[in-house]
N, C-alpha and C positions, 0 to 999 in steps of 0.2 A: 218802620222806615219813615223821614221825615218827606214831609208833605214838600214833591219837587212841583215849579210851576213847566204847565206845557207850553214848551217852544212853540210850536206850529198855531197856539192860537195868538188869532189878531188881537185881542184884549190884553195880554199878556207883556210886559214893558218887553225890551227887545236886549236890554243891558241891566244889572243892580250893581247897586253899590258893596262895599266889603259887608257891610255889616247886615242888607238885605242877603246876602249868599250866604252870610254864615247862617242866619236864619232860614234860610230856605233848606239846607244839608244838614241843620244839625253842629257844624263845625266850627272851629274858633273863628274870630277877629284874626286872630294871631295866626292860624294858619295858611288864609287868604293872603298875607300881608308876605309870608315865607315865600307862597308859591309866586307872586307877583316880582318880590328880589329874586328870588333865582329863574324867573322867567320861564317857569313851568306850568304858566296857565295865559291864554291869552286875555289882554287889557286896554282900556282906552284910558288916556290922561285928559280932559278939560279943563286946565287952567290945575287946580289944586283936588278937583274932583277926579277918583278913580272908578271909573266901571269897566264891570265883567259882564261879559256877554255871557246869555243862559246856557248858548251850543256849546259855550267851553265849561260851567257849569253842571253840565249835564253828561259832559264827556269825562267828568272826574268817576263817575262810576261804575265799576266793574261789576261783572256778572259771575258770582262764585258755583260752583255746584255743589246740593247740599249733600253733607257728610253721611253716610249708609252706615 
């Protein structure tokens, strides 16, 4: 499982960028970019820059049970 950063600590930036999140999850550029157009993840815009917040980051992952 790819190495997530924890929300709850103070060191820890409080938003990344698409390509710090795909790095964080493992996931595309290109997926970040999907869920941002259809608005299935929340985001901030600064001028041309896009950040994601980690709680939404971290709320992309579900919890499976494993197979018996």
């Amino acid at each position: 499982m790819p190495n997530m950063l924890n929300v709850e600590s103070t060191e820890s930036p409080q938003s990344v960028s698409i390509r710090e999140a795909a790095s964080i999850t493992g996931m595309s550029k290109e997926y970040f970019y999907k869920l941002i157009r259809e608005q299935a993840i929340l985001y901030y815009k600064f001028g041309r820059s896009v950040r994601i917040p980690l709680k939404a980051i971290n709320s992309l992952r579900v919890q499976v049970e494993p197979i018996k």
